[in-house]
N, C-alpha and C positions, 0 to 999 in steps of 0.2 A: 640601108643595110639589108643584104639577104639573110632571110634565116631560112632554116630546112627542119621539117619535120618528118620523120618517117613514120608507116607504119604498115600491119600485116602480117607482123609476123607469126612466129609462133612455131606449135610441138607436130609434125607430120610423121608418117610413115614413111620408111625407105621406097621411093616410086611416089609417093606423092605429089602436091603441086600447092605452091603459093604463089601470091601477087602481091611484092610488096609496094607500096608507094611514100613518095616523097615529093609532099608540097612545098610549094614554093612561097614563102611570102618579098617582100622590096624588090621585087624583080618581078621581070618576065621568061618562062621557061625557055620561051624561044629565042630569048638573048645570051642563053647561058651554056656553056658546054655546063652536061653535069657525070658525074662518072657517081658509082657505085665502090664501094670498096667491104672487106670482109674481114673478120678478124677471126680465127678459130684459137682457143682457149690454150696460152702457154705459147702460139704463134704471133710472129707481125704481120701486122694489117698489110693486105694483100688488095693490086685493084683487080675487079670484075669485070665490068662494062663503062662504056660511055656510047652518050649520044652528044655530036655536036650541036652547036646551034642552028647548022645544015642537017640536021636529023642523021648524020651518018655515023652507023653503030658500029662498036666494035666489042667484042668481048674476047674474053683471057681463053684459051683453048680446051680448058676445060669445062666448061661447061657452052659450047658450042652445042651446037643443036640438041639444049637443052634448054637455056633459059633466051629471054629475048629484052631487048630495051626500047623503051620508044616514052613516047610523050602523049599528054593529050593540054592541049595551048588553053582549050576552054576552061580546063580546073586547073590551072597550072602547077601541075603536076610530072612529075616524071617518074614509070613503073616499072618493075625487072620483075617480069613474070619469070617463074622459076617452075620448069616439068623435071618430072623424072629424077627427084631429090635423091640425092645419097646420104650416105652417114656423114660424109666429108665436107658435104657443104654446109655441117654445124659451124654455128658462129655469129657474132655478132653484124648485121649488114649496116652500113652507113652510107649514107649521099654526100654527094661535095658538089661543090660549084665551085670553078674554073673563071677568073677575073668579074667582080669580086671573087677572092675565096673565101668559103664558109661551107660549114659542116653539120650535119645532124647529128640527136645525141644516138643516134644508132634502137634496131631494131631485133630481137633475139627469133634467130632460125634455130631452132632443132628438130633436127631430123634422126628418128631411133624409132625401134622397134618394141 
């Protein structure tokens, strides 16, 4: 059974930067497509990014050359480094995994001045 844990999160400045991450346990990273998703308060959960199990990224256009997704296999782990935060990208971030599906209990970004 996978389970996922997130973490990293936390209070930034607008222009800031975090790194969140989300480990992986009953699986392997690299067998897993994993996608990112986001929740901002009063909104539905929206996706982010994913990385396949071919490592090939994708993210939602707003935040393109802003944030980045990738993996690292040795701590099997998967990261959404996040630059140049805004007020908007408050919200709760969550991991999922794609066949098995399973979810993290989610990790709090705020971003405010």
């Amino acid at each position: 059974q996978v389970q996922l844990v997130e973490s990293g999160g936390g209070l930034v400045q607008p222009g800031g930067s975090l790194r969140l991450s989300c480990t992986v346990s009953g699986g392997r990273v690299n067998s897993l497509d994993m996608r990112w998703f986001r929740q901002a308060p009063g909104k539905e959960r929206e996706w982010v990014a994913s990385i396949t199990r071919t490592q090939l990224p994708f993210l939602i256009d707003s935040v393109k050359g802003r944030f980045t997704i990738s993996r690292d296999n040795a701590k099997n782990t998967v990261i959404l480094q996040m630059n140049r935060l805004r007020t908007e990208d408050t919200g709760v971030y969550f991991c999922a995994s794609v066949d098995p599906a399973a979810w993290g209990q989610g990790t709090q970004v705020t971003v405010s001045s």
